[in-house]
N, C-alpha and C positions, 0 to 999 in steps of 0.2 A: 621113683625112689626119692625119699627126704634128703635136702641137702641143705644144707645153712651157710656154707662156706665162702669162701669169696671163688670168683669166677670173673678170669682177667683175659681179657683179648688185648694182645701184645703189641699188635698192628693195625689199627684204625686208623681211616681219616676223615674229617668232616670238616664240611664244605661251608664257611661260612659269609659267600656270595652268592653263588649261585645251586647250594646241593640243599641235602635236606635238612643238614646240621641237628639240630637238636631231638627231631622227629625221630631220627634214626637211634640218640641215645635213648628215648624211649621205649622202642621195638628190642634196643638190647636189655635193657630192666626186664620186660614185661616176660620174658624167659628164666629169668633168674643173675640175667648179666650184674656186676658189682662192680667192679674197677678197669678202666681203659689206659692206655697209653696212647696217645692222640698225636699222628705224626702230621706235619705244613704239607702240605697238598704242592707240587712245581710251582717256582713264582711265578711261571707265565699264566699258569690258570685262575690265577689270584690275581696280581698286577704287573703282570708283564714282564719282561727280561730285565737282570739288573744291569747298569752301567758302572755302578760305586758300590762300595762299601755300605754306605747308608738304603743303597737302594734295598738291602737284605731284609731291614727292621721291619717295612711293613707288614708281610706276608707272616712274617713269624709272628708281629704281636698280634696279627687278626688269628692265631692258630690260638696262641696264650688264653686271649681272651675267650672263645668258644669254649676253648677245654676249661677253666676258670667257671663256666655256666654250665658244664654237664657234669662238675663237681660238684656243685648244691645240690646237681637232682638226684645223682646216683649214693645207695645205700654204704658205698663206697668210698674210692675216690678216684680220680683222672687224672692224667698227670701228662706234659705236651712233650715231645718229643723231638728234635726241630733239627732240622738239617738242612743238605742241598744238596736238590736230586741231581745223583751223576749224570743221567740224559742233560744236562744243564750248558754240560761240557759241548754237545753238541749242536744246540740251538745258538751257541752264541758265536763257534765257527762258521755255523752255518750264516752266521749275520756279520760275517766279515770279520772275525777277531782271530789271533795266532794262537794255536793252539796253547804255546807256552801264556799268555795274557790269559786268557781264560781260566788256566790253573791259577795266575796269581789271584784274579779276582775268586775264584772259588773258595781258595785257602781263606781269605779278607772273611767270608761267606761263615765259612767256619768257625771262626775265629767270635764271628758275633754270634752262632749259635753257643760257644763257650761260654761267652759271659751272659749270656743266660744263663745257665746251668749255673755259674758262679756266683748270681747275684740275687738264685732264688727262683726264680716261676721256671725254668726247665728242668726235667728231670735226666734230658742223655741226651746222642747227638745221633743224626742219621748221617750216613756217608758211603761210597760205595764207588763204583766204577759199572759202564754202562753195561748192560745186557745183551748188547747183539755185537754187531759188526763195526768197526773202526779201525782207523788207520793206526799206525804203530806209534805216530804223535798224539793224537789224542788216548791212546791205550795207556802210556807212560806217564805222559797227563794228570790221568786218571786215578795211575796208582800214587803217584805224589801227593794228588789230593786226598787222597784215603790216610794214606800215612800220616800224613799232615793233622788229619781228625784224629786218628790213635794220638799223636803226642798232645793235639791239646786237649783231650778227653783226660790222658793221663796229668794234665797239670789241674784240671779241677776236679777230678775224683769222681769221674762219671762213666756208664758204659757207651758203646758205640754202635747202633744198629748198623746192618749194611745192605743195601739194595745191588747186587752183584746179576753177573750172568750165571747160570744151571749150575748143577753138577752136585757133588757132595767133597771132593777132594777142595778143602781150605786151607789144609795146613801150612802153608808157606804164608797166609795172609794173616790168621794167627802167630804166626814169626814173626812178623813183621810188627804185628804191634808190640808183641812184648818187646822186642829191639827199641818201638817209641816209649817204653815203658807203661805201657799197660796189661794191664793179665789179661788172658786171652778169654776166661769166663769174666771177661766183661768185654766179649767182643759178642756179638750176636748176628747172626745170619737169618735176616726176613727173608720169608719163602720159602722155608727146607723143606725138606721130604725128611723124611727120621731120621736119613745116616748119614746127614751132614757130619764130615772131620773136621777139625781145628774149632773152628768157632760154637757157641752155643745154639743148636739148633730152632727157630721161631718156625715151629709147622701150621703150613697152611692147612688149613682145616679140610680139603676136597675132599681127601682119603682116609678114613678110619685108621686105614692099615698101615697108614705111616706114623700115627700118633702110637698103635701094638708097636710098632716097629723102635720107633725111639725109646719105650716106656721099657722093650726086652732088652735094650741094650747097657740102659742100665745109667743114662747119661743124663745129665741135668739140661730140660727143654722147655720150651713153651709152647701156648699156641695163640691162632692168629685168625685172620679172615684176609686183611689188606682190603679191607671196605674203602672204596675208592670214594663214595660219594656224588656219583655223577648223574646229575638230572637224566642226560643222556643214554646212561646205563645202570638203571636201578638195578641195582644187588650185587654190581659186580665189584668185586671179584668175587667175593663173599657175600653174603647179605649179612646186619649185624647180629643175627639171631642164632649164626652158625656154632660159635665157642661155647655159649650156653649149653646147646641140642647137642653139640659134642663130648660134653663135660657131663651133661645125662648122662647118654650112652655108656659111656667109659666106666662110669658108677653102675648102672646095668648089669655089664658084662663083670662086674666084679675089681673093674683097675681101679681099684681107691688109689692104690698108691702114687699113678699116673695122674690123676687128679693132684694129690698134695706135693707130688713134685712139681708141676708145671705152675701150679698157681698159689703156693707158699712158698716152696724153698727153694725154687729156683728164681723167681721175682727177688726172692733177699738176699740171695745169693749175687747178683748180677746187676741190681739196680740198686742194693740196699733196701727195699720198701716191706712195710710189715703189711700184707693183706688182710691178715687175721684182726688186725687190732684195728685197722681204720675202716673196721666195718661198725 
């Protein structure tokens, strides 16, 4: 079926060390892909764990810059997304820091993905609390730092992705920001399944049936792949050709609507961005 419209994967990352960076923004055009949001890869897999504040800048501006070069290519546009993965929390007690120190260097972390956002080359913040198992110090940790992203997100006027553990029950996490003063459709949950509550759900692309599933509900969503970019694990999570092949489909079966929700009016909705016009 004809489609001319933009066609936005929510959740990408590229690797521009060791993955395949730009190849991959390629393989996404060559389907009909149009606009990414390009989230910093863990500093450790980039350069290392940080110690400072300044240690943060690198990793984020080698992310700036790739997404900067897959802006020229794409019929679109790119835009970097930049955060600190909450496993972050963990590598660094794991390397002898107190759990409460590692929050404050986290929050510092945060703090410079803001002024990005505030000073122009980002467009959001990534932020979250770990996905598996932890102690009750590092869990509290964890939501400090989250909340910490909700209010400086809410001081420069930007939304907040969030890398959490399972489920679909959010709603107290959504509380939470609006409490830092942010609205909660500009909170976003990477990796949902369709019936994520509170926050705006970013569905991973596995299952057809969760993108039917969010599209009946009625709720403003997106979708995603979480392309990890790893030499080591070509395609995973995603491969980047999946949003595309997804966004066919959906046209297909007849979900226009699911289409023009996920990738106009919820993208301006929640990020402010016009897809349609920076095509």
């Amino acid at each position: 079926m004809d489609y001319d419209g933009p066609v936005l994967d929510n959740h990408l990352h590229l690797d521009p060390v060791t993955g395949r960076g730009l190849d991959a923004v390629e393989e996404f055009m060559e389907v009909g892909g149009t606009h990414l949001l390009v989230l910093n890869k863990p500093s450790w897999h980039l350069t290392g764990l940080p110690e400072s504040r300044e240690d943060f800048h690198e990793p984020l501006e080698l992310t700036i810059d790739i997404t900067l070069e897959a802006n020229a290519m794409l019929p679109g546009r790119a835009w970097p997304v930049l955060g600190v993965h909450p496993a972050l929390i963990s590598r660094l007690v794991d390397d002898g820091m107190a759990p409460g120190e590692a929050r404050e260097l986290m929050k510092e972390g945060i703090e410079v993905c803001a002024e990005y956002v505030a000073d122009g080359p980002a467009l959001a913040i990534k932020s979250g609390r770990p996905h598996y198992e932890v102690s009750e110090a590092v869990w509290d940790a964890s939501n400090a730092v989250m909340r910490h992203a909700f209010a400086c997100a809410a001081e420069v006027g930007c939304a907040v992705q969030l890398h959490t553990e399972g489920g679909e029950e959010f709603e107290e996490v959504a509380e939470w920001a609006e409490t830092e003063g942010l609205p909660r459709e500009q909170v976003v949950k990477h990796y949902s399944t369709g019936g994520v509550e509170g926050p705006v759900p970013s569905v991973i692309c596995t299952e057809k049936e969760e993108l039917v599933r969010a599209h009946e509900r009625g709720v403003p969503f997106l979708m995603e792949t979480d392309f990890i970019d790893d030499p080591d694990r070509p395609g995973a999570v995603l491969g980047p050709k999946t949003v595309p092949r997804r966004v066919r489909w959906l046209l297909e079966e007849g979900y226009d609507d699911a289409v023009q929700n996920a990738h106009v009016d919820t993208p301006a909705r929640v990020y402010g961005i016009d897809t349609e016009g920076t095509l």
